[in-house]
N, C-alpha and C positions, 0 to 999 in steps of 0.2 A: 504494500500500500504506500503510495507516495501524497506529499501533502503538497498544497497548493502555494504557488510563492506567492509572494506580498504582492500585490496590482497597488501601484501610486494614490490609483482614482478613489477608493476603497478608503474609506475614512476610520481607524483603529483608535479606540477609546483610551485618552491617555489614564494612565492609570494614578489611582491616589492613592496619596501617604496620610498619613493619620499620626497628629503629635498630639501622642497623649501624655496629658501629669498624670502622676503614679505618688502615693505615698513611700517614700523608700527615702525620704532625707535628703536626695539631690536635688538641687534646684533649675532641674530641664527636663524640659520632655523628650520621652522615647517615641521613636519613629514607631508603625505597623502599618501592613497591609487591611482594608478593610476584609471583616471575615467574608468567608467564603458562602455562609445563609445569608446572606445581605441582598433585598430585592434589588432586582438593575432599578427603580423607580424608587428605591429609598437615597431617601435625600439626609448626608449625616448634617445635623447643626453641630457646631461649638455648645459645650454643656452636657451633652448623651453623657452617660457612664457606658461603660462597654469592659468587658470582661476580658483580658488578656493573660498572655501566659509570661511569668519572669521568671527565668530560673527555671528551676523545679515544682514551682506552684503556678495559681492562677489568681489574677487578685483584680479590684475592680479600678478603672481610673475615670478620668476626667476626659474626655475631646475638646483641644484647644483650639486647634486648628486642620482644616483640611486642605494640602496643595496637591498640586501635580507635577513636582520637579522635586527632588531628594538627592544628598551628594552622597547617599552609601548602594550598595549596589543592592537590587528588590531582590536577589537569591538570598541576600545574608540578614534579608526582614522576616518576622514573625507575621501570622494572622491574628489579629482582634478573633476572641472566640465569640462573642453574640454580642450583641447591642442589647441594651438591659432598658432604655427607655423606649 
């Protein structure tokens, strides 16, 4: 099975980053992927809590902000496990 190349014309949905606060004492947010149950028609606001994973646990944070341009590479980002609002 072979897969189709990229056609130009073909408009590819840039993808977002998700900076969320975390309680953990550091004063920045961590980058994630939005989770993967996430409708294409949901729309994230700044404020959602959303469930992600740090470490070896899962804990809940804050959405600060949503972009579409990130300087670490999206292989080495986690997913948000649900959206809690």
């Amino acid at each position: 099975m072979t897969s189709l190349p990229d056609h130009p014309n073909i408009m590819h949905p840039a993808p977002q980053y998700l900076q969320i606060a975390l309680a953990t004492g550091r004063r920045h947010s961590f980058t994630y992927l939005p989770p993967t149950s996430l409708p294409h028609n949901q729309a994230l606001v700044a404020g959602v809590r959303l469930q992600v994973p740090l470490g070896n646990r899962q804990i809940v944070g804050i959405l600060v902000a949503v972009s579409d341009q990130c300087n670490i590479v999206a292989t080495k980002l986690k997913k948000a496990i649900v959206v809690l609002d």
